[in-house]
Residue, then its C-alpha position, 0 to 999 in steps of 0.5 A: x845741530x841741524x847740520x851734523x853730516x858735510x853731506x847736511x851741511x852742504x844742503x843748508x849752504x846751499x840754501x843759505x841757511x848757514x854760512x863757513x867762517x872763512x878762517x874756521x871752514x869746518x865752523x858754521x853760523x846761523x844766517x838769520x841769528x838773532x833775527x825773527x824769521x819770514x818764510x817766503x813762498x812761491x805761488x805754490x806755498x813752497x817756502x823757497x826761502x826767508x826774510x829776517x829782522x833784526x831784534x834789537x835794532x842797534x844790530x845791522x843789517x836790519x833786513x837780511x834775505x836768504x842769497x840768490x839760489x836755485x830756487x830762490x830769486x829775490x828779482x822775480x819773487x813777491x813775499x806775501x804772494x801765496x798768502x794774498x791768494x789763498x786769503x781772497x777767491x779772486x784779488x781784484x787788486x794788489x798793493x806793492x810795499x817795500x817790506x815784509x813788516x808792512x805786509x804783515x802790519x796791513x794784513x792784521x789790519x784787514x788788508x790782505x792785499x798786499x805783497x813786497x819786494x824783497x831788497x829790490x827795486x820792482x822788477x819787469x819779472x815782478x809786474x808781469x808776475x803782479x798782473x798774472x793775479x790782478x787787474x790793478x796794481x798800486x806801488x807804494x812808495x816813499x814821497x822823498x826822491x828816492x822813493x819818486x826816483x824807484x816809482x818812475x822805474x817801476x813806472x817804466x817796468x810797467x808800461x810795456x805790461x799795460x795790456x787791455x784791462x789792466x791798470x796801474x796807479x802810484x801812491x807816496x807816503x807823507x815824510x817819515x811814514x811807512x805802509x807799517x806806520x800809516x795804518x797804525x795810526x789810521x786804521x784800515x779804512x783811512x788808509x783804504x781812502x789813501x790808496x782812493x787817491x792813488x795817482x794813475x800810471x798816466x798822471x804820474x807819467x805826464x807829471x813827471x815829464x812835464x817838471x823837466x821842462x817848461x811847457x808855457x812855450x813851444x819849445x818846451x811843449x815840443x821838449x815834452x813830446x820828444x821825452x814821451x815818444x821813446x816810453x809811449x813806445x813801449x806800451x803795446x796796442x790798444x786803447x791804452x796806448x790811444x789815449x796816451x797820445x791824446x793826453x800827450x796831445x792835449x798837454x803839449x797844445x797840439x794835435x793828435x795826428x801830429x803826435x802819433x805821426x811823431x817817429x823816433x829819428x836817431x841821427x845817423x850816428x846814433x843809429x844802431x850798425x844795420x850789420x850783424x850784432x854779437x854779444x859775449x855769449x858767457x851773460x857775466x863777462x865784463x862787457x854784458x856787465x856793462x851793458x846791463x849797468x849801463x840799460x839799467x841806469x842809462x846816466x852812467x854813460x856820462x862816467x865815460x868820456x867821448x871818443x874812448x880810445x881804450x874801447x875803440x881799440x877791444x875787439x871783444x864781442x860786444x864792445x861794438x855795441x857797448x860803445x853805440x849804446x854810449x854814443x847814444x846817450x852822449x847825444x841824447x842823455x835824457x833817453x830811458x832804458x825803454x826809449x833806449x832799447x827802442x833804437x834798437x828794435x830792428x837789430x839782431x842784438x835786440x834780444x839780447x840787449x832786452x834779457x840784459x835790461x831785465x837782468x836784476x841788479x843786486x847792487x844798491x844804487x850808490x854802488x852802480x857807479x863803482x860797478x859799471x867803472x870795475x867792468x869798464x877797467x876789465x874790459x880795458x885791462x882784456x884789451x891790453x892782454x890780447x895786443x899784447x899776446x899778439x905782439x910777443x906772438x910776433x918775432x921782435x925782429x919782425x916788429x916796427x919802432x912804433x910797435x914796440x913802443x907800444x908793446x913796452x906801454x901795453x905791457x907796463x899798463x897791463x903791470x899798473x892796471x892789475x896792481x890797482 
């Protein structure tokens, strides 16, 4: 009834209100049907766009957000953002939770402090936005691996924002709680003294560091000093970044000149070319795909096997940087997208490798593999077509016996690959 003109309902498909039936295009559905609606704000109070829940919980999705627009861009935007503001003069704090539901819970027990993210892991978008509002914020999340696994990324996205005055802790929920759940049964000032307990950004750092080795013995204290470097790295100047090579210092048993005079020494291959490094210049082919997969999720690397000759051979722009960025975590697997991006500080391609890494990612996390794999076979299958297209190009007569072979291979590849 909303959409009686095509001019109307182009307006609603566009903000993801209505949705065509593929086999009926002049029909239409309700995104958000049977759902109860949460308008979401941006910091002004413009609603830019909804959040659904499902009524009866047998139906699924149970969450469902307005898609990615014009004006709405779930990597960047906090639902409850506008409403924390206008409900305190001046947010002396913030609380990170997952979903709306737990935002609403805790503001109708008093806490009104709290704001989510909407389907997506905490962004760099979303800590610089969180710090433009506060001093401190708190990131709420589940006490299971996957909730440590999404804490130390927020984690990561934070430390380059750790500027003077600003302060980060991470607090987990007990098994099968949620911020919704915890407050119910608590009530808000038990659950205010949790978020007391909150461990600070460097205990969880240093906690997290130090369970990957065993720092009873040197090697394992020295272990511990080459996986801080690349993240300490990425905290800017200050008194912050001091007292991190101290703890670093204490935990590892050493002293703390000795700590900061620690470079990052990549071995000569591992270092990034010194020439002149180009990116795709379109952000979605194949090659910046995969280099945002990769920056995102670094362990994808290991999906690719040494020495790829099918890369090697692609002359497209980027691959060169692509296959660096490999090679460097076939030497060094442990790094993170900060220690990673580190190495190439003093490359040209370096602004274009950061914009990539703060790219937000809408696959679930169990959908990455196959993703990083899909660009990798395009980029594989845009080789073969450009050998190709400069083979026929060549009169065949003009070609060598080796050059036909491989024609002949490229060309039944080519077949194999689009058939797949």
């Amino acid at each position: 009834a909303l959409a009686t003109t095509p001019a109307q309902q182009k307006w609603l498909m566009e903000a993801g209100l209505i949705v065509s039936r593929e086999e009926k295009t002049a029909h239409f559905y309700d995104r958000f049907r049977n759902r109860i609606i949460f308008p979401i704000r941006d910091t002004r109070g413009r609603v830019i766009g909804f959040g659904g829940r499902v009524i009866d919980n047998s139906d699924t999705p149970k969450y469902l957000n307005s898609p990615e627009s014009a004006l709405f861009h779930k990597g960047r935007e906090l639902y409850g953002l506008y409403e924390a503001k206008k409900a305190l003069r001046h947010c002396e704090r913030l609380l990170v939770v997952e979903g709306y539901m737990d935002v609403v819970m805790l503001a109708q027990h008093g806490i009104h402090y709290a704001v989510a993210t909407l389907g997506t892991a905490a962004t760099p978008q979303h800590v610089e936005k969180l710090f433009r509002s506060t001093t401190e914020v708190i990131f709420c999340f589940d006490g299971d691996n996957a909730g440590r696994t999404a804490a130390w990324r927020a984690m990561q996205h934070t430390l380059p924002a750790m500027r003077e005055g600003r302060q980060a802790r991470f607090m987990f929920l007990p098994d099968g709680e949620d911020p919704d759940s915890l407050v119910q049964k608590l009530g808000a000032s038990a659950f205010e003294r949790l978020l007391e307990e909150a461990l600070p950004l460097s205990t969880f750092l240093f906690n997290h560091l130090s369970e990957q080795t065993d720092i009873s013995n040197l090697d394992g204290r020295a272990r511990l000093v080459e996986l801080a470097k690349p993240l300490l790295a990425t905290v800017p100047e200050g008194i912050f970044k001091h007292m991190l090579h101290q703890e670093l210092a204490q935990r590892a048993r050493v002293d703390p000149r000795s700590v900061t005079a620690v470079r990052l020494t990549p071995s000569r291959r591992a270092r990034p070319p010194t020439q002149r490094s180009t990116l795709p210049g379109g952000g979605r082919s194949p090659v910046a795909t995969a280099i945002a997969l990769l920056l995102h999720k670094p362990a994808l690397a290991a999906e690719v096997p040494p020495q790829p000759t099918w890369l090697q051979s692609n002359g497209s722009p980027g691959v060169a940087i692509l296959l660096e960025l490999i090679e460097t975590l076939h030497q060094r697997p442990h790094l993170t997208t900060g220690a990673l991006l580190e190495f190439w500080r003093e490359n040209d391609a370096y602004a274009s490798l950061l914009k990539l890494s703060q790219r937000t990612i809408l696959s679930p996390e169990e959908g990455l593999k196959m993703e990083f794999l899909g660009a990798l076979k395009l980029i594989a299958q845009q080789g073969i077509e450009k050998r190709v297209e400069v083979l026929l190009n060549t009169p065949f007569s003009e070609l060598t016996p080796e050059e036909r072979a491989e024609l002949s291979t490229a060309l039944a590849t080519g077949k194999s690959m689009r058939k797949e």
